[in-house]
C-alpha positions as CSV (number, residue, x, y, z in Angstrom):
1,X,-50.8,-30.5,58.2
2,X,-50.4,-29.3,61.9
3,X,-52.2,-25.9,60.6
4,X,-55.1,-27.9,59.1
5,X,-55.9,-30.1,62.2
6,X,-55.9,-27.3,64.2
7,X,-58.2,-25.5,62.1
8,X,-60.5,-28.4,62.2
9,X,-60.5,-28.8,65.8
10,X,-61.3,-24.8,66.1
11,X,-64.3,-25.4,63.4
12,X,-65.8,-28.6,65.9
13,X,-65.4,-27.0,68.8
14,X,-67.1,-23.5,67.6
15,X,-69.9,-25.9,66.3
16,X,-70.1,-27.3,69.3
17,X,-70.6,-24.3,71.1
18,X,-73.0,-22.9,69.5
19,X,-75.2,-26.0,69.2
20,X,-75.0,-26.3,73.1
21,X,-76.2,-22.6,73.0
22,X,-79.3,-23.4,70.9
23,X,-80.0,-26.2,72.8
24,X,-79.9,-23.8,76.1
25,X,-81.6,-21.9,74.7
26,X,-84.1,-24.0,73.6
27,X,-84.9,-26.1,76.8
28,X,-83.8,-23.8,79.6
29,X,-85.1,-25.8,81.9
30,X,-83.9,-29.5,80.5
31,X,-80.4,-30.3,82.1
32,X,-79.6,-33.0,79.0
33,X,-77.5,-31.8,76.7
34,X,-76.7,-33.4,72.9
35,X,-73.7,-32.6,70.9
36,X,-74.5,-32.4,67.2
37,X,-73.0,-33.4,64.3
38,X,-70.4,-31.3,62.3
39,X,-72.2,-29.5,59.4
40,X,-70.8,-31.6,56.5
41,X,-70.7,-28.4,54.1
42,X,-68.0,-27.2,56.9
43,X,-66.2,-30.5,56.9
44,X,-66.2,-30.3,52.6
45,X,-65.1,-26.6,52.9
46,X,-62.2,-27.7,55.5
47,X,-61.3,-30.8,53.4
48,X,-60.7,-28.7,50.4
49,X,-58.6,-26.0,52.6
50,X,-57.1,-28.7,53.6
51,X,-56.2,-30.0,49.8
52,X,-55.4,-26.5,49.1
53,X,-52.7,-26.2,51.4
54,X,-51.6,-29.5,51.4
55,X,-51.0,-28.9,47.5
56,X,-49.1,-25.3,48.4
57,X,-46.9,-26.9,50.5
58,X,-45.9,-30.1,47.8
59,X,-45.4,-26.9,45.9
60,X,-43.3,-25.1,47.9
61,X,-41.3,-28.3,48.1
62,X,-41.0,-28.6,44.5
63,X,-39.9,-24.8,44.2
64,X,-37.5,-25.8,47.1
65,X,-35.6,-28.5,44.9
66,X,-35.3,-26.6,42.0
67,X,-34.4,-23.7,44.1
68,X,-31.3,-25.6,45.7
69,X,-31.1,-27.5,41.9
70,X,-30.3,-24.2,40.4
71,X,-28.0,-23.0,42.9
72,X,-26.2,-26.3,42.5
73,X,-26.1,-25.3,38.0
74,X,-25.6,-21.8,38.8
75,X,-22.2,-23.2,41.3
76,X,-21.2,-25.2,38.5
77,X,-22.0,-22.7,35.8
78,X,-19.7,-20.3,37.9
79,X,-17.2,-23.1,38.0
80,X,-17.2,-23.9,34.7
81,X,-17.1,-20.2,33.5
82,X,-14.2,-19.8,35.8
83,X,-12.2,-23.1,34.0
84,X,-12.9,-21.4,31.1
85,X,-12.3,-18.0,31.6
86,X,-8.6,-19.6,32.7
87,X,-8.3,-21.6,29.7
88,X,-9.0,-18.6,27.5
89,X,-6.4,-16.4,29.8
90,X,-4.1,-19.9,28.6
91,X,-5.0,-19.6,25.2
92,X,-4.6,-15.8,24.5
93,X,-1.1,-15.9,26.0
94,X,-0.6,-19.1,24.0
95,X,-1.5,-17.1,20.8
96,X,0.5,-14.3,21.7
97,X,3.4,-16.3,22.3
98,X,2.7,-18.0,19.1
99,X,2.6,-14.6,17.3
100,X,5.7,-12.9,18.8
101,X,7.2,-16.0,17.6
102,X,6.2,-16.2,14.4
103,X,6.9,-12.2,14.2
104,X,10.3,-13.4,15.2
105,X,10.7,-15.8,12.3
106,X,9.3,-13.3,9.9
107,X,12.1,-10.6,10.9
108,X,14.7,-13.1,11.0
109,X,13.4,-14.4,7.5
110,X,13.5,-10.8,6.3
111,X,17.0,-10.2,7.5
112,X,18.6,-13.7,5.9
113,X,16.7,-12.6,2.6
114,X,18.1,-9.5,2.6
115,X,21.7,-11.4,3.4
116,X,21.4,-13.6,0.9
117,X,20.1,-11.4,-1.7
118,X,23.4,-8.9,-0.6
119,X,25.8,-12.0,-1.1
120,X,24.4,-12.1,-3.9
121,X,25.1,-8.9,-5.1
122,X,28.1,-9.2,-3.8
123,X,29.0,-12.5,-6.1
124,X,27.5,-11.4,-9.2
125,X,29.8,-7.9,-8.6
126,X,32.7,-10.2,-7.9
127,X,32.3,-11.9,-11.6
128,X,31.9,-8.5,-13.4
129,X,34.8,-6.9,-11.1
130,X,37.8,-5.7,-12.9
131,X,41.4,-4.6,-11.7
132,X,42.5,-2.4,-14.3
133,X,40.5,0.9,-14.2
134,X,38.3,-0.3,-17.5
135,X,35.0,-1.3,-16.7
136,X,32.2,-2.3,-19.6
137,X,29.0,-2.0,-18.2
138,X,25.7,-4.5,-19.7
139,X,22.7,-2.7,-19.3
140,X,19.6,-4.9,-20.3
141,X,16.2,-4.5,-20.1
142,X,17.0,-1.1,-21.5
143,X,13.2,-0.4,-22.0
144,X,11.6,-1.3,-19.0
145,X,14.4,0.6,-17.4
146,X,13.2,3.9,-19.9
147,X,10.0,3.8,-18.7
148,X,10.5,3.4,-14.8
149,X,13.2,6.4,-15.8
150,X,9.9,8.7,-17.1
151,X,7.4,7.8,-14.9
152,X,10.4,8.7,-12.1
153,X,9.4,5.3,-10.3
154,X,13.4,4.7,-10.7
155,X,15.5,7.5,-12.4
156,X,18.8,5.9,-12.2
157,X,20.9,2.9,-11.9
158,X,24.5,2.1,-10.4
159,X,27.0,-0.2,-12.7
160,X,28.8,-2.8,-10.5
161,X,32.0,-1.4,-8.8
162,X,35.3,-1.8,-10.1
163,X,39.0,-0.9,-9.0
164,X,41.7,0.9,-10.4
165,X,44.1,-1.9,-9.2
166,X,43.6,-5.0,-6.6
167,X,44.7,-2.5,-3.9
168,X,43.5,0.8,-6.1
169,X,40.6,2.9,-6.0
170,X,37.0,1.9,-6.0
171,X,34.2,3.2,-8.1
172,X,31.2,2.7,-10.4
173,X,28.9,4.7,-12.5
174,X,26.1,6.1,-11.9
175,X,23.0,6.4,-15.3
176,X,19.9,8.5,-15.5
177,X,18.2,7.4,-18.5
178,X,15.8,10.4,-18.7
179,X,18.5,12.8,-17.6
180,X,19.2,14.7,-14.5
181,X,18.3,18.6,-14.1
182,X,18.6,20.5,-16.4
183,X,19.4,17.4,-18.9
184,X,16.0,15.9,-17.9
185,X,13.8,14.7,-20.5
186,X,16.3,15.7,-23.3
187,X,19.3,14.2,-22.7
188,X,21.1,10.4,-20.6
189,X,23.5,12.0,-18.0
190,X,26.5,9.4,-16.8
191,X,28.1,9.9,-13.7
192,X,31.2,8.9,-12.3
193,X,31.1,7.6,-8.2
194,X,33.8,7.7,-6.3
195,X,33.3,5.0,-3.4
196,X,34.5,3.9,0.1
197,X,37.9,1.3,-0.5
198,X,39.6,-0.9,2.1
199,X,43.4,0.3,1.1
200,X,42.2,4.4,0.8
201,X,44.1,5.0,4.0
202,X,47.3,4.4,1.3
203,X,45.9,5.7,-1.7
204,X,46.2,9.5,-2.7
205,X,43.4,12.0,-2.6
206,X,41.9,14.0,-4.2
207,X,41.4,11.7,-7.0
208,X,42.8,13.8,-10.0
209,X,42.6,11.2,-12.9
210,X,40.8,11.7,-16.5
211,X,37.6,10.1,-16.5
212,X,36.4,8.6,-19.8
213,X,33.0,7.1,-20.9
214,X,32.0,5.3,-24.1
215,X,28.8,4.6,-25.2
216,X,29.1,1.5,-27.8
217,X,27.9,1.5,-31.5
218,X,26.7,-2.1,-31.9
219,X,26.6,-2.2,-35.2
220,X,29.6,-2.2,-37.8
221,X,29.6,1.4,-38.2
222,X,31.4,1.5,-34.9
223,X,30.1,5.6,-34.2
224,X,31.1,5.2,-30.8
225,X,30.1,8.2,-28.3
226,X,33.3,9.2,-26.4
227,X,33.5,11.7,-23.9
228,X,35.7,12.1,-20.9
229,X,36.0,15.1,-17.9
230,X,38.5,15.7,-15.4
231,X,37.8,15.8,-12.1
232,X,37.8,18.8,-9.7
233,X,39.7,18.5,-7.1
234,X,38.3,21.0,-4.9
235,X,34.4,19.0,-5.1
236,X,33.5,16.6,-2.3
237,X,33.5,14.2,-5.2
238,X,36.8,13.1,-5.4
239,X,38.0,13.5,-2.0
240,X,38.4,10.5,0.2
241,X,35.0,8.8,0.6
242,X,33.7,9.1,4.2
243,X,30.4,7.5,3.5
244,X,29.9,4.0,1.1
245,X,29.6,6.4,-1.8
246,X,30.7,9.9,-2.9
247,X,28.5,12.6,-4.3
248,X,28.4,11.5,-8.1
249,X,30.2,14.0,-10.7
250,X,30.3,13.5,-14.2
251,X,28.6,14.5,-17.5
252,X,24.7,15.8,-17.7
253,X,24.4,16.0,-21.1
254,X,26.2,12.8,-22.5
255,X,23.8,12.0,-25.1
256,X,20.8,13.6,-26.7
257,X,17.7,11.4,-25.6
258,X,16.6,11.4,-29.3
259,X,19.9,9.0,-30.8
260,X,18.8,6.5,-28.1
261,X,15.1,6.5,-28.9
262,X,14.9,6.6,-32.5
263,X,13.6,3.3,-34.6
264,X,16.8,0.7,-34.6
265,X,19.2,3.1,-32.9
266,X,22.9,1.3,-32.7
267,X,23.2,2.2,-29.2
268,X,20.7,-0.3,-28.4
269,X,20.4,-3.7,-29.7
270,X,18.4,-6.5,-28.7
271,X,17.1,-4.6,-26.1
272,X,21.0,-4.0,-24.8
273,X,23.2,-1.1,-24.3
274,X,27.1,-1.0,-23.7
275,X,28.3,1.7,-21.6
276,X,32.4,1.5,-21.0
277,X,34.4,3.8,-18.5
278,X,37.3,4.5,-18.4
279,X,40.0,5.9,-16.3
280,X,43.1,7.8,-18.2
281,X,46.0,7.6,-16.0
282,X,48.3,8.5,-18.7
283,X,46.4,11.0,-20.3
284,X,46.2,9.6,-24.0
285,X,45.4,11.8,-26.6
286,X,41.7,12.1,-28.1
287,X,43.1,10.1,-31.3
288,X,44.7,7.2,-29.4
289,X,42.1,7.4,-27.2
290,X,39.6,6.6,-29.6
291,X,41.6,3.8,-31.2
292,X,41.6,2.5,-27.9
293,X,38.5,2.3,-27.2
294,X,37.8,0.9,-30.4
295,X,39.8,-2.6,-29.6
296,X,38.2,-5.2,-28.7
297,X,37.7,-5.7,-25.7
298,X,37.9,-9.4,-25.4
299,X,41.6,-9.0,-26.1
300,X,43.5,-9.5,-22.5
301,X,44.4,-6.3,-20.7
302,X,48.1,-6.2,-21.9
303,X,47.6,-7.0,-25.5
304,X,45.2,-4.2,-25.4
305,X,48.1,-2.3,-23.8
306,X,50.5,-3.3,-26.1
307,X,48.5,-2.2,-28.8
308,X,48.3,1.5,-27.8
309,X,51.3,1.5,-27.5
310,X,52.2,0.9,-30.9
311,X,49.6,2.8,-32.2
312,X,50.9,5.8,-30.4
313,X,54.7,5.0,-31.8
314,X,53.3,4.9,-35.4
315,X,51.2,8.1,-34.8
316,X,54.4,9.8,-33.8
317,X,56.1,8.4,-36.7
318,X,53.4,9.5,-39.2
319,X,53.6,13.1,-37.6
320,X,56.2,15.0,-40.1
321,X,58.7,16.7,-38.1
322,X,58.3,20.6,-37.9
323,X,61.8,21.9,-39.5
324,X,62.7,25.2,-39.0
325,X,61.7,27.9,-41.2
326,X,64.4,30.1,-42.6
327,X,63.6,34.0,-43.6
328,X,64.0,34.9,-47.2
329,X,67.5,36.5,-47.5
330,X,69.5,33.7,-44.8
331,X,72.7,33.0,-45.2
């Protein structure tokens, strides 16, 4: 406003001047002087300069406030964005706590399933464990188990362990439905596993006794498959377990594939197959073997026994005597 007045004192005055001039000029020899008006195109011209920068300035206030009214949005944008940047700092080391403890339940969730599905293992071997060197072995789902066996997504199951005695050996068996090696695809090879005990410090190694397996006929025609190895006592296999199990020994060739496959075979009923093994500690003969096997085996342990044994004492009875055959001519 200072600016404007100014100007409009500078216009008068130049006006002025001049005026006086043309009136000198006029009458040089008149010593009255008159002041003239201000031109009123000049004062119009002035007045709207005057508008002009009065409105610039009311501008430049208005650009002013929003100037410091931004800077105030852009403090508290900053502000916020700093609040927030901190709560998402918070937040992401929230989640990450959240996650490495929910990793934590998952692993400790993994290992109590696997516990719990090992205890039980562990029961379901306890109600199938026996103490006497015998073990019949319930294989079911015999099909399914065929076909993982060919398509080699699971070539082999263990049986349940079992004992010789409550402080004997331990062992189980070991099946390959399809075969192994050279007895894949044509024949079931059964393997006998020698495994880690808690009383083999006392027990005697190598493990030297008869080993005999027994595939049940389920029907009445009671065709049992029998067949039975004895160990070598120079393998890794029947020397004192340093690991949980031994390097499985046994028989490749136990059974031609085709008597297990074929349309109602009586080695598989009801989708069910009966393996027993056996350990020989006395070495019985192949015929009292046999009739041993062929007992039934719900019958308790010593009846079993005590039926061998007469079997064996009426064999021997039955068995004519070998006399002494004299030359023609004797005395």
């Amino acid at each position: 406003m200072e600016l404007v007045g100014r100007i409009m004192r500078t216009a008068s005055t130049r006006q002025y001047e001049r005026s006086l001039e043309m009136e000198i000029d006029t009458y040089p020899y008149s010593t009255t002087m008159t002041i003239p008006p201000i031109d009123d195109d000049l004062k119009a011209k002035l007045h709207e300069i005057y508008e002009t920068i009065n409105m610039f300035a009311h501008g430049f206030e208005i650009l002013d406030d929003d100037a410091q009214r931004l800077s105030n949005e852009l403090v508290n944008i900053n502000n916020t964005l700093t609040t927030s940047s901190k709560d998402t700092i918070t937040l992401k080391l929230s989640i990450e706590e959240e996650n490495s403890f929910l990793n934590g339940q998952k692993l400790n969730h993994e290992i109590l399933s696997q516990d719990v599905a090992s205890l039980k293992q562990k029961v379901e071997d306890m109600q199938f464990t026996s103490y006497d060197g015998m073990f019949i072995w319930k294989i079911t789902n015999f099909n399914e188990k065929m076909a993982d066996a060919r398509s080699e997504r699971q070539t082999s199951i263990y049986s349940p362990p079992f004992y010789t005695s409550p402080t004997g050996y331990k062992m189980c068996a070991r099946l390959y439905f399809n075969g192994d090696g050279t007895a894949r695809n044509t024949h079931m090879s059964l393997f006998f596993v020698l495994m880690r005990s808690p009383n083999d410090a006392i027990l005697k190694f190598p493990f030297t006794y008869k080993v005999t397996f027994c595939m049940y006929d389920q029907t009445s025609a009671q065709q049992h498959i029998i067949d039975s190895f004895r160990p070598d006592i120079k393998s890794n296999s029947f020397q004192r377990p340093r690991s949980e199990m031994n390097i499985a020994s046994g028989i490749p060739k136990f059974v031609p594939l085709g008597m297990i496959q074929q349309e109602g075979s009586p080695y598989v009923q009801n989708d069910t197959m009966f393996i027993k093994i056996m350990i020989n500690f006395i070495d019985l003969p192949k015929k009292l073997l046999s009739y041993a096997i062929s007992l039934n085996p719900g019958l308790p342990i010593n009846i079993q026994q005590h039926l061998v044994k007469q079997e064996e004492e009426r064999q021997i009875q039955q068995t004519p005597p070998v006399s002494d055959v004299l030359p023609q001519g004797g005395v």
